[in-house]
N, C-alpha and C positions, 0 to 999 in steps of 0.2 A: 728227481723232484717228486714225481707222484708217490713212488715208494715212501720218502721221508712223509709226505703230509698223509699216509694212507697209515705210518704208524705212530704218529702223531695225535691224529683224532681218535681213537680208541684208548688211547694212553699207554701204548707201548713202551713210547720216549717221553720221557718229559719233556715240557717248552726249554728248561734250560738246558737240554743235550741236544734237542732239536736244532743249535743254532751249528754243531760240530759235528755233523754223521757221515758216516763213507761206509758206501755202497763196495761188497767186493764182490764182482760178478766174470761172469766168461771163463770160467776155468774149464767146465766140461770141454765147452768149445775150444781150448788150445790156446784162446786170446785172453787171459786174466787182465781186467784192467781194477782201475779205483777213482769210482767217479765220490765227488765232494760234494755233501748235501748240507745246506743252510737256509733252515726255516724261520723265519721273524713271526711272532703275535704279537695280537694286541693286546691291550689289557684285558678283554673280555674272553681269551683265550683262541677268538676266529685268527685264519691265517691271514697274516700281510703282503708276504712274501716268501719269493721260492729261490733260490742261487744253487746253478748246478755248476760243478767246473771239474776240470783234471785234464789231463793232456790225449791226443786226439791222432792216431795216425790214417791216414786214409785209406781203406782197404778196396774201394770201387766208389764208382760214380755213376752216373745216371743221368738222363733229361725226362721228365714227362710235358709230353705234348697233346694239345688239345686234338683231334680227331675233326674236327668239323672244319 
């Protein structure tokens, strides 16, 4: 998501390709994935909204706990 509105606001994408972007990342790391990015504007071109999606396998997990 931040990726897509980071090259959004500079004008890298246009608003009407920003609505269809995929992110291909993790190769070096062994894990290639394809995350789905979709930017909505308004008319005055500020951002509305952000939609991340793509499939998800879980590689670890975690708890953080407060200390006190």
């Amino acid at each position: 998501g931040p990726l897509g509105c980071y090259a959004l606001r500079p004008g890298l994408v246009d608003r009407a390709r920003a609505t269809e972007l995929l992110s291909l990342q993790g190769a070096r790391m062994k894990r290639p994935s394809r995350v789905h990015i979709s930017i909505a504007t308004r008319s005055d071109g500020m951002i509305q909204d952000v939609r991340v999606g793509g499939q998800a396998v879980i590689v670890g997990e975690g708890e953080i706990r407060d200390g006190r």
